[in-house]
C-alpha positions as CSV (number, residue, x, y, z in Angstrom):
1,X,168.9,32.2,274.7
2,X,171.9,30.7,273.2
3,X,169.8,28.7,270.9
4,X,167.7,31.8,269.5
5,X,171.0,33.6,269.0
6,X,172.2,30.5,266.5
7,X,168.8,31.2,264.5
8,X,168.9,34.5,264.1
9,X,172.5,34.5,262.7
10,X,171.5,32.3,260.4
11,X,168.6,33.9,259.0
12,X,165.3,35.5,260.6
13,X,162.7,34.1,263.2
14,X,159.3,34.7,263.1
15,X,157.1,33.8,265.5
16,X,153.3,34.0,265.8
17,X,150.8,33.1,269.0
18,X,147.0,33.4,268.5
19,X,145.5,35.1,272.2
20,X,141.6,35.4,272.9
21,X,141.6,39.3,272.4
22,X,142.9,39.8,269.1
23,X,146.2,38.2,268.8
24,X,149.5,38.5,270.1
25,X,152.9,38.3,266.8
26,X,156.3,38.4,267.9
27,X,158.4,39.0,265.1
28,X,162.4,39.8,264.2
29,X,163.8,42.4,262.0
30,X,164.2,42.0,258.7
31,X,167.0,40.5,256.5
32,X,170.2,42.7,258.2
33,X,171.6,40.1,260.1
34,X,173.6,42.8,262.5
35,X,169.8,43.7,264.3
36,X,169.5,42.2,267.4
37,X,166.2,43.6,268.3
38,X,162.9,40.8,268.8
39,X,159.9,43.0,269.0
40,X,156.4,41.5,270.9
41,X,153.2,43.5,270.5
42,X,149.7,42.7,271.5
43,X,146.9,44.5,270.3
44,X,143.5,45.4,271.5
45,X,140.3,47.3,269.5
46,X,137.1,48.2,270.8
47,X,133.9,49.5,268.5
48,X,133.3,46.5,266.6
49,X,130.3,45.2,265.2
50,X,127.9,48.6,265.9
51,X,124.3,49.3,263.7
52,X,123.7,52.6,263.0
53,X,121.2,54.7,260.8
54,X,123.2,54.8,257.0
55,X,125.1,58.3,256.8
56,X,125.3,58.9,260.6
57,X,128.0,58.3,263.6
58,X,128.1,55.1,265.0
59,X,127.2,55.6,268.8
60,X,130.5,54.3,269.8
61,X,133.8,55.2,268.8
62,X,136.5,52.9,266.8
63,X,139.6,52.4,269.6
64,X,142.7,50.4,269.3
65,X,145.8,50.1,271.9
66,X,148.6,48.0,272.3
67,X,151.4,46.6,274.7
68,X,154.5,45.5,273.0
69,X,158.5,45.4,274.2
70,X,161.4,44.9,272.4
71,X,164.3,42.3,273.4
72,X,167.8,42.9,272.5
73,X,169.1,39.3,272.1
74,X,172.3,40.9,272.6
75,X,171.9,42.5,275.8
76,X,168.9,40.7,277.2
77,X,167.5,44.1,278.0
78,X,163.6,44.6,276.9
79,X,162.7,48.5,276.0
80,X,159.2,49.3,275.1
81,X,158.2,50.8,272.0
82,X,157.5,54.7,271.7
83,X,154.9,54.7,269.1
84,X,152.6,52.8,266.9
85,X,151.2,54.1,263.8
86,X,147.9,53.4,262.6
87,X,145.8,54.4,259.7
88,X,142.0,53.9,259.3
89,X,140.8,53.4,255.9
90,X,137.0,52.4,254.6
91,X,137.0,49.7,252.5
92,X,132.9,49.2,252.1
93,X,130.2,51.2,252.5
94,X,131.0,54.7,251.3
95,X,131.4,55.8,254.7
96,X,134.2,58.3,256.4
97,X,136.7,58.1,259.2
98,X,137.1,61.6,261.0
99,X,140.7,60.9,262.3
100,X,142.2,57.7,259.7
101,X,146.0,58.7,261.1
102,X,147.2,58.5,264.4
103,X,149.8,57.6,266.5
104,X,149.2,55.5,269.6
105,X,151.5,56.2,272.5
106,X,153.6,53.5,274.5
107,X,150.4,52.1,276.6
108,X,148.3,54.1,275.3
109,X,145.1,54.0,272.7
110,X,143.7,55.9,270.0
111,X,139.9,56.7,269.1
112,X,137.9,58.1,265.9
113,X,134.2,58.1,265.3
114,X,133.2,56.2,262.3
115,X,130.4,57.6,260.2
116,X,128.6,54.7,258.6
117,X,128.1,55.3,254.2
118,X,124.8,54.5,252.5
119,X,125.9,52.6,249.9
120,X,125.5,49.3,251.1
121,X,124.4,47.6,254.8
122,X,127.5,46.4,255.5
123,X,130.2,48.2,256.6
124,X,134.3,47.9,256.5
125,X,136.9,49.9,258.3
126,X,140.2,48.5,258.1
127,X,143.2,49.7,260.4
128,X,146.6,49.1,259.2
129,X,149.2,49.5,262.1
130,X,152.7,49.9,261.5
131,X,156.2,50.8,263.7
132,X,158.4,53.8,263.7
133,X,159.9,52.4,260.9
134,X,156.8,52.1,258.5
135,X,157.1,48.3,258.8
136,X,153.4,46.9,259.2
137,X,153.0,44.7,262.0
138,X,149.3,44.0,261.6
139,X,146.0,44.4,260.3
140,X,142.1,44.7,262.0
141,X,139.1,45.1,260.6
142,X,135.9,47.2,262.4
143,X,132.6,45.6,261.1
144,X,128.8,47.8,261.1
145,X,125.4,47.3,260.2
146,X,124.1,50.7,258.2
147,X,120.3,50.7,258.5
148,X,118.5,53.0,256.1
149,X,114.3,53.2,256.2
150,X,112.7,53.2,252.6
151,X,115.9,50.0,251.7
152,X,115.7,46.4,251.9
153,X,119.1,46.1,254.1
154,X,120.4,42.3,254.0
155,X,121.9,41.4,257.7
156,X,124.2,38.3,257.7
157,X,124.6,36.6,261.0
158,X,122.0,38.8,262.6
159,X,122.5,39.7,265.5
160,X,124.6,36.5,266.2
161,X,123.1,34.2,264.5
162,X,119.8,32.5,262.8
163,X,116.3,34.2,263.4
164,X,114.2,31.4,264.6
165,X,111.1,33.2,265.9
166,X,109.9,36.1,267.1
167,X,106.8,37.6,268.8
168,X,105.3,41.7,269.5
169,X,103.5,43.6,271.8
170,X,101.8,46.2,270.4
171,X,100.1,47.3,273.6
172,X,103.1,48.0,275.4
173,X,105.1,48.6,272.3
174,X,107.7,45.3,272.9
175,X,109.4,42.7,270.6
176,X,110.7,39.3,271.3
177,X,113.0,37.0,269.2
178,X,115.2,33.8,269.4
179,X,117.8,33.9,267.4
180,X,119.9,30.6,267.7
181,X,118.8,29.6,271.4
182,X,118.9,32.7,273.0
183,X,116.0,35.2,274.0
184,X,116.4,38.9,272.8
185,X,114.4,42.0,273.0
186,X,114.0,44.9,270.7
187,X,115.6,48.5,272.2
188,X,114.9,51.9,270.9
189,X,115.7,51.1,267.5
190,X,115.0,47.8,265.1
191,X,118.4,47.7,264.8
192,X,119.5,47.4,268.7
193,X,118.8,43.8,270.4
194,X,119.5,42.8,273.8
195,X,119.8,39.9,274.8
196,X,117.4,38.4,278.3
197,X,119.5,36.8,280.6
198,X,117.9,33.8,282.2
199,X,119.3,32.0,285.1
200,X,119.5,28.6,284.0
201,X,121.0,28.8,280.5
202,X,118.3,27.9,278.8
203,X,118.4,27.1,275.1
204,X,115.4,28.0,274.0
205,X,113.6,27.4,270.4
206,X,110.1,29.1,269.5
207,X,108.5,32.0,271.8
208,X,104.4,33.0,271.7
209,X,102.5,35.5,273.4
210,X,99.3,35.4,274.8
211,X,96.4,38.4,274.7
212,X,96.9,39.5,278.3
213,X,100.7,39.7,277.3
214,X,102.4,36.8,278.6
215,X,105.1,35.2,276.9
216,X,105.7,31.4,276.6
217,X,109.0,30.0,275.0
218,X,109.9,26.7,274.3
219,X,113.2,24.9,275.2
220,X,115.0,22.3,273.7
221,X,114.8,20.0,276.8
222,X,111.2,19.6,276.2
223,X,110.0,22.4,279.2
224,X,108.4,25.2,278.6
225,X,108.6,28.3,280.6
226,X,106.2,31.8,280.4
227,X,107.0,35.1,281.8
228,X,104.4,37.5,283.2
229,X,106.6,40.4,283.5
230,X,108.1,40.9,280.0
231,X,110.7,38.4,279.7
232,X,112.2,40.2,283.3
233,X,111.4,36.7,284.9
234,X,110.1,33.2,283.8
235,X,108.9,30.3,285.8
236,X,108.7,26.6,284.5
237,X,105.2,25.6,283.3
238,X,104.3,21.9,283.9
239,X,106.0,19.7,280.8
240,X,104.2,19.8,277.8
241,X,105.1,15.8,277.1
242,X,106.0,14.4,279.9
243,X,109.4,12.1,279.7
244,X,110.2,13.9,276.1
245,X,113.2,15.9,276.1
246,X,113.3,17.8,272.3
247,X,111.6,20.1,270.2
248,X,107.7,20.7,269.8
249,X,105.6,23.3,268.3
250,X,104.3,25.9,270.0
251,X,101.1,27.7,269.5
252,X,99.1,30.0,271.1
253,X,95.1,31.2,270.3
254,X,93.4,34.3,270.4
255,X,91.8,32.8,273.7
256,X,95.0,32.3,275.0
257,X,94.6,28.4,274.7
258,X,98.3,27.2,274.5
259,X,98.5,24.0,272.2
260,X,102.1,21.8,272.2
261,X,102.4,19.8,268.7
262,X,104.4,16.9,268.0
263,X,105.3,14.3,265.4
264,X,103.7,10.6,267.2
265,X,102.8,12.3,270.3
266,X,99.0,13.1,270.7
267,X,98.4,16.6,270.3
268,X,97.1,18.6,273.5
269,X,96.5,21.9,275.1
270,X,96.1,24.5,278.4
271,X,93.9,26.7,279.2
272,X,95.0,27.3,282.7
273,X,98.6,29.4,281.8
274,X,100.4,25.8,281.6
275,X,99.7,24.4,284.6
276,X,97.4,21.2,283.4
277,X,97.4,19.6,280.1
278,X,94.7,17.3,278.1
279,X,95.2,15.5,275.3
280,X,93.3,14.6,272.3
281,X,91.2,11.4,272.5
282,X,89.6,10.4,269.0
283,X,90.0,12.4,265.2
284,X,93.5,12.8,264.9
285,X,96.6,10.5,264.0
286,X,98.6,10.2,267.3
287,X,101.9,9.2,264.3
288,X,101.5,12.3,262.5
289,X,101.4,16.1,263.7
290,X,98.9,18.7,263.6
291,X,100.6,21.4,262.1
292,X,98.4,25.0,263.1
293,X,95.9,25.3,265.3
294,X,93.0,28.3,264.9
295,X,89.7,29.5,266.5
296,X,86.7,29.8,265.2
297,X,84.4,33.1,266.5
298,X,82.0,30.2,267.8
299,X,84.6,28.9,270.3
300,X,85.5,25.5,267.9
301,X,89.1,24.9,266.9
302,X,90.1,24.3,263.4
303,X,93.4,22.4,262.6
304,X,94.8,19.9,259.8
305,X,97.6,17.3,260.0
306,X,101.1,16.8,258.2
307,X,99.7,13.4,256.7
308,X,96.7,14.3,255.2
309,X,94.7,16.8,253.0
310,X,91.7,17.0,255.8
311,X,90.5,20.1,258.3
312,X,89.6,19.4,261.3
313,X,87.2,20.4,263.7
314,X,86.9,20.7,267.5
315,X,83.9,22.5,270.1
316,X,86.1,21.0,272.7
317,X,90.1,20.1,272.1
318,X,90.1,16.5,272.6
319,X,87.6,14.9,269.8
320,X,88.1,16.4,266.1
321,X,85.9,15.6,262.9
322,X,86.8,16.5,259.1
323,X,85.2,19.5,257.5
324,X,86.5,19.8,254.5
325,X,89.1,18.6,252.0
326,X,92.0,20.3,251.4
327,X,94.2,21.6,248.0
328,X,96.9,18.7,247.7
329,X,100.1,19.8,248.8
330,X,99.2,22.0,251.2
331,X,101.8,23.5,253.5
332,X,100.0,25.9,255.1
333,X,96.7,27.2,256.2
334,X,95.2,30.1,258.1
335,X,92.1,31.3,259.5
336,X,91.2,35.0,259.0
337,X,88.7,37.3,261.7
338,X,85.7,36.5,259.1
339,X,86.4,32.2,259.9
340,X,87.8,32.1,256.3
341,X,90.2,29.3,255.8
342,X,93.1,30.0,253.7
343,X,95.4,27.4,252.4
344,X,98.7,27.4,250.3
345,X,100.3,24.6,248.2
346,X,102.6,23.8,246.1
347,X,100.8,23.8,242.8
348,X,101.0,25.6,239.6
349,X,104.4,27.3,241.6
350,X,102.3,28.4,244.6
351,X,98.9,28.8,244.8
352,X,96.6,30.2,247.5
353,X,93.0,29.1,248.4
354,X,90.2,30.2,249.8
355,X,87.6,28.5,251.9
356,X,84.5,30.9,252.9
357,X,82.7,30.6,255.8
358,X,79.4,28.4,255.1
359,X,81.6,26.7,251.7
360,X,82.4,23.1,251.3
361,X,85.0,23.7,248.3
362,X,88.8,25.6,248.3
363,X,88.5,28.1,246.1
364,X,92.1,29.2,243.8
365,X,92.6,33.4,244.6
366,X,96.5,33.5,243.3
367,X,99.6,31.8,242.3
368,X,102.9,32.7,241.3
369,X,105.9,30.9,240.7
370,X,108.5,29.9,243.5
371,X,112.2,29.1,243.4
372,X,111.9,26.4,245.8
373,X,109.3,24.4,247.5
374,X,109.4,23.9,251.5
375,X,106.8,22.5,253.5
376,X,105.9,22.8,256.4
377,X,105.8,26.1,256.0
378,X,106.6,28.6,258.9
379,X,106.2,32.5,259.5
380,X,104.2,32.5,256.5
381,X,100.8,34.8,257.4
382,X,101.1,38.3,259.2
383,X,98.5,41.1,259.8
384,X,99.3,44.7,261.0
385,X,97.3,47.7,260.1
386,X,94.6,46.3,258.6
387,X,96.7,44.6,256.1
388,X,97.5,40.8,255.7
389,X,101.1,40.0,254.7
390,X,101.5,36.7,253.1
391,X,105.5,35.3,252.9
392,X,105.9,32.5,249.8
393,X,109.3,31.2,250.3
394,X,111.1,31.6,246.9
395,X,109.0,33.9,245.7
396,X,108.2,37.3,248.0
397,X,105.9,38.9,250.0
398,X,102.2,39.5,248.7
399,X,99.6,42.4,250.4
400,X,96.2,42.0,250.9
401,X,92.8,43.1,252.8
402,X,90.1,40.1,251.7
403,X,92.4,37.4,250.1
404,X,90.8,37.9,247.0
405,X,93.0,40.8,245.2
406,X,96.7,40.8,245.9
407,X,100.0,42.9,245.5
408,X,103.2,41.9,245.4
409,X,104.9,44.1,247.8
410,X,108.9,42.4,247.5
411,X,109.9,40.4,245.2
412,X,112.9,38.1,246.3
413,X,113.4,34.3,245.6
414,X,115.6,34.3,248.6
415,X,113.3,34.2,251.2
416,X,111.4,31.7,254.0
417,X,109.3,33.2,256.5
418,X,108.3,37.2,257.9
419,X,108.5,38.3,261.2
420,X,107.3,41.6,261.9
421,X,108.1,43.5,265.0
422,X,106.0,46.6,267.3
423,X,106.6,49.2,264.9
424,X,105.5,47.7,261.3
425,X,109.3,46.8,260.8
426,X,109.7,43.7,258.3
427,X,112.6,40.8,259.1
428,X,112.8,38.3,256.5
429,X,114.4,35.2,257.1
430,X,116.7,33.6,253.7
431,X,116.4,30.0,252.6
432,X,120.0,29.3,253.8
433,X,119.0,30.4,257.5
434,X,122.2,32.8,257.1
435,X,120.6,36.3,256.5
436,X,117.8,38.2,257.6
437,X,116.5,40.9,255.1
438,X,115.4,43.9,257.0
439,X,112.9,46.8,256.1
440,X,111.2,49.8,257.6
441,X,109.0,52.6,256.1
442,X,110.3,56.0,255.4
């Protein structure tokens, strides 16, 4: 102690240690060097990072305590502080603090409820805490997510991270999605996600669901697992490619045919839940990748590769023949309920094509102009209520029920691919992978 008494008569001592709560500052008085005191505090603050419905109470409340002593360098004696002030103060999002001044007792905490503005989707709460005094010791800010139907609301990090995929259940009203590598599911609200715990830590990549309501998800060792039960248990399906440890596609039909894609590997499929595999024989090129995979309403399969302009067709999986020609630049097809192939490229902006059933030739139905061009394309195509929703990164979201007259429904240069949950509720992903632009119906 003899060496912290020479500092401090010499001038003042400050000294700061980082902990895995919040953090822990040991400072000091100020410049009167006849004060002998060396106060310690630690705080803690509960009620972080909440999502509410914009101009309503967050479900929990905002809390903050502390533990903090004071030395006397002169004595050696430690006292422990009566009081901490602390004031609560919005500083985005128009919202309102029901209690902003307190005092927390020695060992003891504070609480207010936070109702969340409508101004904006993000929210700020910032609580200043300060000693008998009025000096201020530190500063903490409380983070929310104000969700408000009828608004495009712009979600960074959401819920802890990038939206990779994401699948629903309409008949029994569920909704799956990775975001990073870890599996989440939808709760009461689109707003509240929690997260599937899975025994093995596995890092998964791209989920699917089948008709009868299974759900298969892809891992980044290569395996992939399903889960019979609504993601409450998964069991390890044979491996896709064997002695490949990485990432494939994943794709799933309307017969519930389960098809694993991947650059240089031949492309093949299960129709037995995951258990066997076959592989393609003759029609495809093994070096490049077939990049979707569709059925036809006569049982054959329709797909394309990421190397040429060709589709492809298939009574049985394993031998393919071309069909037709497609647009150059094409990124993306689909294949609507009346066998209507429907391609997008990157011409003239974006452009969309048409193929009807019984035509040799891709017909142009739209373009508009794009921001960016990305191919290959992913979460592009979406159908809910009788409506097809078409994503065109860098340009927005178009509506339509025959592909041949469209709507532009958002308009936002911003965006890559839309998910769509149970409920009709829009997710977005950005072209940075860092937001996720959220939006439900009044």
């Amino acid at each position: 102690m003899e060496n912290i008494k020479i500092k401090m008569r010499s001038g003042n001592i400050v000294m700061t240690l980082v902990t895995l709560i919040l953090f822990f500052a040991s400072s000091c008085s100020s410049q009167d060097p006849s004060i002998r005191d060396l106060e310690s505090y630690r705080f803690y603050k509960s009620g972080d990072n909440q999502s509410g419905y914009a101009g309503q109470y967050l479900q929990d409340s905002l809390a903050i305590s502390f533990n903090g002593r004071v030395l006397n360098l002169d004595s050696n004696a430690y006292k422990i502080p009566t009081e901490i002030r602390v004031h609560f103060e919005v500083i985005s999002g128009g919202g309102s603090i029901d209690q902003p001044n307190q005092v927390i007792p020695a060992s003891g905490l504070v609480s207010t409820k936070w109702k969340i503005g409508t101004s904006s989707t993000n929210q700020i709460v910032t609580a200043s805490l300060y000693d008998k005094t009025g000096k201020l010791l530190a500063k903490m800010d409380f983070t929310a997510f104000a969700f408000q139907p009828g608004r495009w609301d712009i979600i960074s990090n959401f819920p802890v991270g990038y939206l990779n995929d994401m699948v629903r259940d309409t008949i029994n009203a569920k909704t799956f999605m990775i975001v990073g590598s870890k599996l989440y599911e939808e709760g009461d609200n689109y707003f509240q996600w929690k997260e599937v715990q899975n025994v093995n830590n596995i890092n998964f990549h791209s989920i699917e669901i089948d008709k009868k309501g299974t759900l298969y998800v892809g891992a980044w060792d290569g395996n992939l697992f399903k889960s019979d039960d609504h993601g409450k248990t998964f069991s390890e399906c044979t491996k896709p490619i064997p002695n490949y440890n990485g990432y494939f596609e994943l794709i799933v039909n309307t017969d519930n045919t389960i098809w694993v894609s991947r650059w240089t590997y031949p492309l093949r499929y299960s129709n037995d839940g995951g258990q066997t595999w076959k592989i393609t024989e003759s029609g495809l090129n093994n070096s490049s990748q077939a990049m979707d995979v569709f059925k036809f309403s006569n049982g054959n399969f329709i797909t394309w590769m990421g190397d040429n302009y060709s589709v492809l067709e298939s009574s049985n999986g394993i031998n393919w023949l071309p069909i037709s020609t497609l647009p150059k630049f094409t990124s993306k097809i689909y294949v609507t309920e009346k066998d209507e192939i429907i391609a997008i490229n990157q011409e003239s902006g974006m452009s969309i094509y048409k193929l009807a059933n019984g035509s040799q030739v891709f017909t142009r139905v739209y373009s508009l102009m794009a921001s960016y061009n990305t191919a290959p394309m992913k979460d592009v195509f979406n159908k809910i209520n009788g409506y097809y929703y078409i994503c065109i990164p860098g340009a927005g979201i178009l509506k339509t029920i025959n592909f041949n007259s469209f709507e532009l429904v958002y308009d936002n240069s911003d965006i890559r691919g839309l998910m769509i949950d149970h409920n009709g509720v829009f997710f977005v992903t950005n072209k940075d992978f860092n937001k996720v632009y959220c939006y439900k119906e009044k």
